[in-house]
C-alpha positions as CSV (number, residue, x, y, z in Angstrom):
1,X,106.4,121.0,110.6
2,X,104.6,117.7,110.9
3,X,101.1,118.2,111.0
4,X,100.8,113.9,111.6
5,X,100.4,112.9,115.5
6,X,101.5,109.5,115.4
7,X,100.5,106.9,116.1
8,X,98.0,107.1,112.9
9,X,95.5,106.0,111.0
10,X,95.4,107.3,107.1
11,X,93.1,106.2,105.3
12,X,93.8,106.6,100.6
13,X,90.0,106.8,99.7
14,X,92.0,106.4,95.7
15,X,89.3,106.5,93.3
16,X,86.6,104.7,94.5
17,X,83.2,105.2,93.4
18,X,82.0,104.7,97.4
19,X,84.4,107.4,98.5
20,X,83.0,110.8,95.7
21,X,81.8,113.5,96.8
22,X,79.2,113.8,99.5
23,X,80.4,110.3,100.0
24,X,83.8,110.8,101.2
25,X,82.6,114.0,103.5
26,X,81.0,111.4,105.4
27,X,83.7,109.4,105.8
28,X,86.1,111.9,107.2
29,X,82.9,113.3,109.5
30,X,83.2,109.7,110.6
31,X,86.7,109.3,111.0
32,X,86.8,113.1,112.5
33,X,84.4,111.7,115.4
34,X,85.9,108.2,116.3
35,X,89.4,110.6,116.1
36,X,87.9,112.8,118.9
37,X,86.3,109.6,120.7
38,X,89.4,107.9,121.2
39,X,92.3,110.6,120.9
40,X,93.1,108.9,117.9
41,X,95.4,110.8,115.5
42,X,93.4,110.5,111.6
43,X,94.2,111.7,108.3
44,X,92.6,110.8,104.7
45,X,93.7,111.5,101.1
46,X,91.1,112.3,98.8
47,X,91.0,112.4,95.2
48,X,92.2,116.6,94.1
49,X,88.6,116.9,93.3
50,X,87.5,116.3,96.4
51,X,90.0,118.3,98.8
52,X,88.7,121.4,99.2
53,X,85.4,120.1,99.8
54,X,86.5,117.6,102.7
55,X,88.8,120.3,103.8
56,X,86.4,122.8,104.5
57,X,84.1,120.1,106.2
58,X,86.2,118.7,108.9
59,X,89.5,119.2,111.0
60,X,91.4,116.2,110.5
61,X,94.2,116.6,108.0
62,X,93.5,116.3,104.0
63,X,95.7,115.3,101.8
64,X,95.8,114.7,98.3
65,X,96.7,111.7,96.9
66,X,99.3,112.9,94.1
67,X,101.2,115.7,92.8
68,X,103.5,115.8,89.6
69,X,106.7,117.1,89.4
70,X,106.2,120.2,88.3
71,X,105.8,124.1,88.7
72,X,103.3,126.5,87.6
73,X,103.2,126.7,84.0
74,X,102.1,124.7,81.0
75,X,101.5,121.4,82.1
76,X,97.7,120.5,81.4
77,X,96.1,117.7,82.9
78,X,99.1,117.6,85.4
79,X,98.5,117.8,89.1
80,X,100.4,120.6,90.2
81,X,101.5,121.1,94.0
82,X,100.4,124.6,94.9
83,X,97.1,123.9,93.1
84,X,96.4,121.1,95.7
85,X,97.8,123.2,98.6
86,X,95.6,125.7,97.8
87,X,92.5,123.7,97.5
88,X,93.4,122.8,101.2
89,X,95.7,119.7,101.2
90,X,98.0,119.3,104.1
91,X,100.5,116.7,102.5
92,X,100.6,114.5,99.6
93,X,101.0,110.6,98.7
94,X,104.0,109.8,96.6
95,X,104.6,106.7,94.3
96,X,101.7,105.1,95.6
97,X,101.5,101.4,94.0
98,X,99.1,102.5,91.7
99,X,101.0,105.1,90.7
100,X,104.3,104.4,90.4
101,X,106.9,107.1,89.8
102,X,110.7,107.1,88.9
103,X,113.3,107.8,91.2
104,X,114.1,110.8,89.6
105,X,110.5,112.0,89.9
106,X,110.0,110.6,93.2
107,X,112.7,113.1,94.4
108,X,111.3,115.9,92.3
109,X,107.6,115.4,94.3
110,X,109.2,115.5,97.4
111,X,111.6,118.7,96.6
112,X,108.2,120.3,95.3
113,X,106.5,119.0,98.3
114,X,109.1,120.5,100.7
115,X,109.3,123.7,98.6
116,X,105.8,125.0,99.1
117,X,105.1,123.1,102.4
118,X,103.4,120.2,102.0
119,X,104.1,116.9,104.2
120,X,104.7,114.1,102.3
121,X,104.6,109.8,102.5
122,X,106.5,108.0,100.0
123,X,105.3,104.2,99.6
124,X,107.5,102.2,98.9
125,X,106.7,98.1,97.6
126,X,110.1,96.6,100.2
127,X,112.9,96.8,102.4
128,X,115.0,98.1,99.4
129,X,112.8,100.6,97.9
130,X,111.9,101.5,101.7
131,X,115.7,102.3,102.2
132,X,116.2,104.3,99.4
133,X,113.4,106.5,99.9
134,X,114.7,107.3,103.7
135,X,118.0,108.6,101.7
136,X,115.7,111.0,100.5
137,X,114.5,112.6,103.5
138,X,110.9,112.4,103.5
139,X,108.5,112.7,106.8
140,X,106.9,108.9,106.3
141,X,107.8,106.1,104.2
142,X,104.9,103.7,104.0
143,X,105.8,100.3,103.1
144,X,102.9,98.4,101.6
145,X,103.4,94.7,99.5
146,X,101.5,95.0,95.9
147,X,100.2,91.7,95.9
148,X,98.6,92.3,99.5
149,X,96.7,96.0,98.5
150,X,93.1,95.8,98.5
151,X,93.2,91.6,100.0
152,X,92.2,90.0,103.2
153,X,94.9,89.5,104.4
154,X,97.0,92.0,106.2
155,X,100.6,92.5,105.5
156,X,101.1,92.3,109.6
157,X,100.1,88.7,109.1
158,X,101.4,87.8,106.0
159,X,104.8,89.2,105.6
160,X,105.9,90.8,109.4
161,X,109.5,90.7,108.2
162,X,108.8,93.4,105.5
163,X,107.5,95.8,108.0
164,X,110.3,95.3,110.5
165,X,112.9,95.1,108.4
166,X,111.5,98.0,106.8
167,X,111.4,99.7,109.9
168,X,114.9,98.9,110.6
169,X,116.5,99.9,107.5
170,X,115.0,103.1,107.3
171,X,116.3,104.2,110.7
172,X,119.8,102.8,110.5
173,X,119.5,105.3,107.0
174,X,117.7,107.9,108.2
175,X,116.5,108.3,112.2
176,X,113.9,111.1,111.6
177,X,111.8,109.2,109.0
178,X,108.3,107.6,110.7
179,X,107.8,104.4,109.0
180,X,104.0,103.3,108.2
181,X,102.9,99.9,106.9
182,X,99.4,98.9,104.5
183,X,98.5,96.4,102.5
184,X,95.2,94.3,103.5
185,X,94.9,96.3,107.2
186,X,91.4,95.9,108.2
187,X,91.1,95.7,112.3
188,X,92.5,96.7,115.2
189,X,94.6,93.8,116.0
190,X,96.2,94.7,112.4
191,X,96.8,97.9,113.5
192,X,98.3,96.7,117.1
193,X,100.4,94.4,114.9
194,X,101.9,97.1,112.9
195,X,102.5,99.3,115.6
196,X,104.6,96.4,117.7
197,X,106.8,95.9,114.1
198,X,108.2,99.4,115.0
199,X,105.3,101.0,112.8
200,X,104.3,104.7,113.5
201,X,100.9,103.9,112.1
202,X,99.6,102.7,108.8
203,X,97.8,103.3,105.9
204,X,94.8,101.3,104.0
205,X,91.9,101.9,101.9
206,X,89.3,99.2,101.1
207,X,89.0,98.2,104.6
208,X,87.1,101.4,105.6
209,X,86.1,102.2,102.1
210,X,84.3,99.3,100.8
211,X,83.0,98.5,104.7
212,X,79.5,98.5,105.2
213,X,79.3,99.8,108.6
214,X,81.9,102.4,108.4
215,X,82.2,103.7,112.1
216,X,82.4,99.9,113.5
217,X,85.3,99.3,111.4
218,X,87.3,102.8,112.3
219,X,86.1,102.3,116.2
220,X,87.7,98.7,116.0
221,X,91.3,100.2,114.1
222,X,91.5,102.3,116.4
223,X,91.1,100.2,119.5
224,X,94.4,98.6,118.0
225,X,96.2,102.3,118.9
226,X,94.3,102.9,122.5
């Protein structure tokens, strides 16, 4: 089951030092209450560290940000599924730009993923990447440009093609997979944007992360959904 209502908003805190601890709480008690303002569906992915924590302090759904390819065992240092399904994660992140996996492994996350019930979003970097990962069967592909992550300017704006061709590659592979777009989102008329591509939502970081006024800036990405 997908616990994601799309349209979405899901917001990678990655490893920011504005987004630790009681930090981040406060940015999902944010984005839970703009989510119950405006009937807004919200999600975040927290650092493992962090997820039971946020999980047990709001009711949007956590999820962790990686998980590694393995089972329980011997692995030390790796971030095993169960352990962050446990912890209270919902679904997980998959070769995330920042951490790039290999095919191989990207298939292994999401088998793990599927095994022990955790949703999953594999981000992809293109339309050909994008494809590839709908042949795998995920729930989400999010397609989000490298050299647009953590910029001004949105990939809605920048490169359109990439999200709708994304889009349409992935459903002429795949029909069930949701497609999401990132890179450089920051308002609503972003979000509108993605959403009239063929988008079921998207996913961003820095523009809630590093905002000043953190409310103003959820309130306005969502108004790009309402």
């Amino acid at each position: 089951m997908i616990l994601l209502q799309t349209p979405v908003i899901v917001l990678n805190v990655k490893t920011y030092g504005q987004a630790i601890g009681k930090d981040v709480i406060q940015i999902a008690k944010i984005m839970e209450e703009v989510g119950k303002e405006t009937d807004v569906s919200m999600a975040i992915a927290v650092q493992a560290t962090d997820i039971y924590r946020v999980k047990n302090e709001v009711s949007i759904p956590v999820w962790a940000e990686h998980i590694d390819p393995i089972t329980p065992g011997s692995h030390t240092g790796w971030m095993l599924p169960e352990a962050v399904k446990e912890a209270g994660a919902v679904g997980t992140l998959i070769n995330h730009s920042e951490h790039r996996l290999t095919l191989a492994n990207i298939d292994a996350c999401l088998t793990r993923a599927e095994e022990i019930g955790l949703d999953n979003i594999i981000c992809t970097n293109n339309v050909a990447t994008s494809k590839a990962a709908a042949a795998l069967n995920p729930q989400f592909v999010a397609v989000e440009p490298p050299e647009l992550i953590g910029g001004d300017i949105s990939v809605t704006a920048a490169d359109p093609d990439i999200v709708r061709n994304s889009v349409e590659a992935v459903k002429a592979v795949n029909d069930s997979v949701k497609v999401l777009c990132g890179a450089g989102v920051k308002n609503g008329d972003d979000v509108s944007k993605a959403l009239e591509l063929g988008s079921a939502g998207v996913l961003l970081a820095s523009g809630i992360v590093k905002a000043t006024n953190k409310k103003e800036v959820i309130q306005d990405l969502a108004s790009g959904i309402q």
